[in-house]
C-alpha positions as CSV (number, residue, x, y, z in Angstrom):
1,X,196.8,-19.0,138.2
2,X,197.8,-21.9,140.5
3,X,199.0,-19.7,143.3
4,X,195.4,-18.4,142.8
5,X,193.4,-21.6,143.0
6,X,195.4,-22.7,145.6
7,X,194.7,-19.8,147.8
8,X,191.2,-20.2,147.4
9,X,191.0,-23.4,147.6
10,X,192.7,-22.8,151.4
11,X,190.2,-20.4,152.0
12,X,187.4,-22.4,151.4
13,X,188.5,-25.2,153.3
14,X,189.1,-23.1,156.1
15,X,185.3,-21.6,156.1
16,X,184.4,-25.3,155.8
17,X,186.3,-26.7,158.8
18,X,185.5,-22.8,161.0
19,X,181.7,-23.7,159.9
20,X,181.5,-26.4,162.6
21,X,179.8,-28.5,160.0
22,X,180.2,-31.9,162.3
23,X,178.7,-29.8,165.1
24,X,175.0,-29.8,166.1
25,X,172.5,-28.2,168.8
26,X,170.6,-30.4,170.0
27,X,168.4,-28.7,172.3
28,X,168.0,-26.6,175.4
29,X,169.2,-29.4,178.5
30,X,167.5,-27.0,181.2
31,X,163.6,-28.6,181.9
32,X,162.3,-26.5,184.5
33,X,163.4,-23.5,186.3
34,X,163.6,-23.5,190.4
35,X,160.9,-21.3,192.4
36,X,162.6,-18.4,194.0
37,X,161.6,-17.2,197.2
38,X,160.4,-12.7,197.7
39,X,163.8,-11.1,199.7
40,X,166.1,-14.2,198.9
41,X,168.8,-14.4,196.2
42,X,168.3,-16.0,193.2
43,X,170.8,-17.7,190.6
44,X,170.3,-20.4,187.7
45,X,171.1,-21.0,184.7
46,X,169.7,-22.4,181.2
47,X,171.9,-24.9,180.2
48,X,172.2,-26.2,176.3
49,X,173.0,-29.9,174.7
50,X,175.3,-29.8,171.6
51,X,178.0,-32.5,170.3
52,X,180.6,-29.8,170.2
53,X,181.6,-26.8,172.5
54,X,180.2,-23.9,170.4
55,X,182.3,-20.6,168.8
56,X,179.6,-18.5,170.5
57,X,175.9,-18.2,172.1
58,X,173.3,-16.1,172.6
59,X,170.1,-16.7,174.9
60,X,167.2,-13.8,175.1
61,X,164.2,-13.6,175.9
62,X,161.5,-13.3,173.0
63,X,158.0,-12.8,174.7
64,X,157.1,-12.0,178.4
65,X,159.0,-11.0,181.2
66,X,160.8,-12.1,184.5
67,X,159.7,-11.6,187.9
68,X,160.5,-7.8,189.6
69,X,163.9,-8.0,191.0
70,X,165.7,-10.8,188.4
71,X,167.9,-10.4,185.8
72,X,169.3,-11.9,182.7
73,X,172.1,-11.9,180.7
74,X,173.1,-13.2,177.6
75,X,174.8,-16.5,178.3
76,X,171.5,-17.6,180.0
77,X,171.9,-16.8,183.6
78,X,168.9,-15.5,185.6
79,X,170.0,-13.5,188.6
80,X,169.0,-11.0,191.2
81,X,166.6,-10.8,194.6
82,X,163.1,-11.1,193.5
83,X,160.6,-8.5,194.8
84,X,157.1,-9.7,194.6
85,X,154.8,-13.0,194.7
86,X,154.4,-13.7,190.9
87,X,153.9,-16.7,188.3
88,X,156.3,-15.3,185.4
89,X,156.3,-16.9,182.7
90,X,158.1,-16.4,179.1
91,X,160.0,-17.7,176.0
92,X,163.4,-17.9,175.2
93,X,165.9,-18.1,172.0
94,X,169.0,-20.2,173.0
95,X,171.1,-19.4,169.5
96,X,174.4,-21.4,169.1
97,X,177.3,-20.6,166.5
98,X,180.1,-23.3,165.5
99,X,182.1,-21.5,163.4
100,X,183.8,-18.7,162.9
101,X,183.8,-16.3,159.3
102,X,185.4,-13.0,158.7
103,X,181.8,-11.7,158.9
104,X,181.0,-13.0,162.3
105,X,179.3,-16.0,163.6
106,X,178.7,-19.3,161.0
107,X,176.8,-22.1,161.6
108,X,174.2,-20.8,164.1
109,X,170.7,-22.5,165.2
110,X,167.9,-20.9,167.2
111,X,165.9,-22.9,169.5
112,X,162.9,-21.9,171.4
113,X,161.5,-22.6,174.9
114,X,159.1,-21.5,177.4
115,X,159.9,-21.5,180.6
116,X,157.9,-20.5,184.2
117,X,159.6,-19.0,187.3
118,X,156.9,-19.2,190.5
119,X,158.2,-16.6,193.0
120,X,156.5,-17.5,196.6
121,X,156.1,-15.8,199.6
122,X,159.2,-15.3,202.1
């Protein structure tokens, strides 16, 4: 029965320390996004603020759309060779995970921006 308790005991410490419970997110660093120019490439990135370096991340977009000709990926990076004069604009989800279970991700916070990419003439 010791062996037992012992075990979990490890365990549990373990998902307490891979829960990056001394970690936080404190918000999405990344203000304002750059205007971009029709016919000329196009490269930024949203940037987050935490205390620690996080296990993972995930940034989508949640509501509306970028500009013809950009794309975006999941770490937050906005890419590509806009095709039209536009105002875009649309909101975010930066999610950041500290930990690490046997299930996946622990620890995780979603936070929410909105953010406006003006794409001007050449």
């Amino acid at each position: 029965m010791k062996n037992f308790l012992l075990v979990i005991g490890l365990i549990l410490g373990f998902l307490f320390v891979s829960c990056g419970s001394d970690c936080e997110f404190i918000g999405i660093a990344t203000d304002d996004l750059p205007d971009a120019v029709v016919g000329k490439e196009y490269h930024v990135v949203i940037e987050h603020n935490s205390t620690c370096s996080p296990a993972s991340k995930l940034v989508q977009i949640t509501e509306g759309s970028l500009p013809a000709g950009l794309d975006f990926n999941g770490n937050g990076t906005i890419s590509g060779i806009p095709t039209e004069v536009i105002e875009a604009e649309f909101e975010i989800m930066y999610r950041v995970c500290f930990g690490t279970g046997s299930f996946g991700p622990t620890g995780c916070t979603d936070k929410y921006k909105t953010f406006t990419i003006t794409v001007k003439p050449e």
